[in-house]
C-alpha positions as CSV (number, residue, x, y, z in Angstrom):
1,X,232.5,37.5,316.0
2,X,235.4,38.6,317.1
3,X,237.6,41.6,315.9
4,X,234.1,44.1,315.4
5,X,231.7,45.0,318.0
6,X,228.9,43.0,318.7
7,X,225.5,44.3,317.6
8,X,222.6,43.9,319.8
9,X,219.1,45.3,319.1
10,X,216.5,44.8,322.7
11,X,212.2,44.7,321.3
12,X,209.4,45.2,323.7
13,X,206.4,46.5,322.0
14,X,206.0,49.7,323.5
15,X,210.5,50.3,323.6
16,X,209.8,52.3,326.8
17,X,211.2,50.4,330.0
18,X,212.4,47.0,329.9
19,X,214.1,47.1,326.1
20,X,215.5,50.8,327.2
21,X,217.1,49.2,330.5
22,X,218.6,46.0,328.7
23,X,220.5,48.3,326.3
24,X,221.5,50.8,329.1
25,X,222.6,47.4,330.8
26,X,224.4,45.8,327.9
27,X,226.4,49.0,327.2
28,X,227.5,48.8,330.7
29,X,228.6,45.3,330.8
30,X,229.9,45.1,327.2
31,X,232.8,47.1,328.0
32,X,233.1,48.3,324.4
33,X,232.5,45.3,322.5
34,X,228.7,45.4,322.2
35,X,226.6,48.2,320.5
36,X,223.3,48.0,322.1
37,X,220.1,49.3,321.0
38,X,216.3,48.9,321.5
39,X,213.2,49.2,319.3
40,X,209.7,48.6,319.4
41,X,206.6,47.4,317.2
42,X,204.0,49.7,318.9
43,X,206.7,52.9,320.0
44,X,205.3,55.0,322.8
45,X,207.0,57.7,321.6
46,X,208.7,58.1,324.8
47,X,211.3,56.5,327.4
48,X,208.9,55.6,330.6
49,X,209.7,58.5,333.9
50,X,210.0,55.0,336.1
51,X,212.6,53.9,333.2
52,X,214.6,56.9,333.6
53,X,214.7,58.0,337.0
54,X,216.0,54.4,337.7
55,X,218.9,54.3,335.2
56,X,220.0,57.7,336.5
57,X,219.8,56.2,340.2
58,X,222.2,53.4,339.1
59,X,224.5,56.2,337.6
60,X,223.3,55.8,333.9
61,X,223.3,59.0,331.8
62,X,219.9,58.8,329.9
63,X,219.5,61.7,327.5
64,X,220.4,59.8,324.6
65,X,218.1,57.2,325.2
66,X,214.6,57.4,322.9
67,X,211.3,54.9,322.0
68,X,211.6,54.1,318.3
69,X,210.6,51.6,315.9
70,X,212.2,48.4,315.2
71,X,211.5,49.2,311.1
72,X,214.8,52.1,311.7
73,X,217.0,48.4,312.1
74,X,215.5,46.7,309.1
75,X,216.7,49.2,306.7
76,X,219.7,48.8,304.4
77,X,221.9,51.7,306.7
78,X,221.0,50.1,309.8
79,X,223.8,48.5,311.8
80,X,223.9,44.7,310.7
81,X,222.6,43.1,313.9
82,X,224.5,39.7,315.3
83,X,221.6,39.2,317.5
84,X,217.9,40.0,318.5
85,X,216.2,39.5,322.2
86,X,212.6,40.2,323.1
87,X,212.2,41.2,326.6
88,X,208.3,41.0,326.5
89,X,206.0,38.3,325.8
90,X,204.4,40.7,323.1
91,X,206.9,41.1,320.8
92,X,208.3,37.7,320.8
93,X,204.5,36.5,319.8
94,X,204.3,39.4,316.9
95,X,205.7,39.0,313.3
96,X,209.2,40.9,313.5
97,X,210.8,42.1,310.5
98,X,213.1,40.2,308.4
99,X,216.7,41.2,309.9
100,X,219.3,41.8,307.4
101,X,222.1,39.2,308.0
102,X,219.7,36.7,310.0
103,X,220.6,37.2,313.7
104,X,220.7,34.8,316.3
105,X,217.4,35.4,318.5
106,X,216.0,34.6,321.7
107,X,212.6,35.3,323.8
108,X,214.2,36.9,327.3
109,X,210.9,37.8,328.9
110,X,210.5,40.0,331.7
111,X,206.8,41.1,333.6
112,X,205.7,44.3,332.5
113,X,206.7,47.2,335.0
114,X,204.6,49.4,333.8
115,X,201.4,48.8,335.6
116,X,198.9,53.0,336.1
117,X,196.6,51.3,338.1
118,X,199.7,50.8,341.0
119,X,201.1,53.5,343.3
120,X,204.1,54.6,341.7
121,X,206.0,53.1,345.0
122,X,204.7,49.9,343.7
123,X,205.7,50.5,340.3
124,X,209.3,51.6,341.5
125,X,209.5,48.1,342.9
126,X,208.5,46.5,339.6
127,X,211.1,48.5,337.4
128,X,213.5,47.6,340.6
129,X,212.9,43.8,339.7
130,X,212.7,44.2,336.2
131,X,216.4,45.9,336.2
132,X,217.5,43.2,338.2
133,X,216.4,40.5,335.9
134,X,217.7,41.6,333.2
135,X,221.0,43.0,334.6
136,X,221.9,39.5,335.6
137,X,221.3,38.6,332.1
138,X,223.4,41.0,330.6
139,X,226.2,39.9,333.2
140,X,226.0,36.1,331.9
141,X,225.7,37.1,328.4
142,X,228.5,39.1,328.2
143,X,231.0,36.5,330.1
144,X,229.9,34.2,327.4
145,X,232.8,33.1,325.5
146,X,231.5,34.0,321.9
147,X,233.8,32.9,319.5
148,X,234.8,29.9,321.1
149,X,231.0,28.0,320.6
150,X,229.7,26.4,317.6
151,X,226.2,28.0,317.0
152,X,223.8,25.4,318.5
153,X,225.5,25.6,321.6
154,X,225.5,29.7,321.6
155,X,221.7,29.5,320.5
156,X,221.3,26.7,323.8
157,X,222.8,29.2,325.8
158,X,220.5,32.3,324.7
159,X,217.8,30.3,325.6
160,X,219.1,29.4,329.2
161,X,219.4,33.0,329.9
162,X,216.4,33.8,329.2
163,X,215.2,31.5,332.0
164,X,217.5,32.7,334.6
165,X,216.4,34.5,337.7
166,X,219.3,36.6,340.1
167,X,219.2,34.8,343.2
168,X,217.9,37.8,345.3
169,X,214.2,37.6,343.9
């Protein structure tokens, strides 16, 4: 994997919040060697206001950011993706395309933030943990040393991070 950028495509069924976040996150942590992107099976059609008024409290500009469906990354023109995370329980339990190139994959699941029937103060605090979660995901999987472990060991780790909680929750 090394010498190219790293291709990373984020599902959540609705691509709203917490896929929308994980590739604002991964572009921020990447530093330029991971292209980030995030799809869903069911597209809302738009980013969540929670979503964005978040990322552009942590200094994240947002305008190019967009719900879409993950069919646009199993075309032929579609970036050829090294690997694939769902970020809620949903899509990891739905029948995903086939990826061209067979990525590595991992279930990363994070609780829904999105929950209408809260006051949007409660719902702040939801997209607040969400963000956290998966930023200290993105942190460990982008000081992972990549090219240097076989691919059992790489998949091993995938898994681990999807497991890992930041110490502040």
């Amino acid at each position: 994997m090394s010498g190219k950028n790293i291709n990373v495509l984020f599902l959540c069924t609705g691509n709203s919040a917490r896929s929308i976040m994980a590739e604002a996150l991964l572009q921020r942590w990447g530093l330029n060697r991971f292209n980030s992107f995030s799809a869903g099976s069911i597209p809302k059609g738009r980013v969540n206001p929670f979503a964005i008024e978040l990322l552009q409290k942590n200094n994240f500009k947002t305008d190019s950011f967009r719900s879409k469906n993950w069919d646009e990354f199993a075309k032929d023109d579609a970036p050829k993706l090294d690997f694939v995370f769902t970020v809620c329980d949903n899509a990891a339990n739905e029948v995903c395309p086939v990826w061209p190139g067979q990525p590595m994959s991992a279930h990363w699941g994070i609780e829904d933030p999105d929950k209408p029937e809260l006051s949007d103060d409660e719902q702040r605090k939801l997209f607040q943990k969400a963000y956290w979660e998966l930023d200290h995901r993105m942190k460990i999987f982008t000081s992972l040393p990549l090219d240097k472990l076989d691919k059992l060991s790489l998949q091993k780790k995938l898994e681990e991070i999807g497991h890992t909680l930041p110490e502040q929750l």
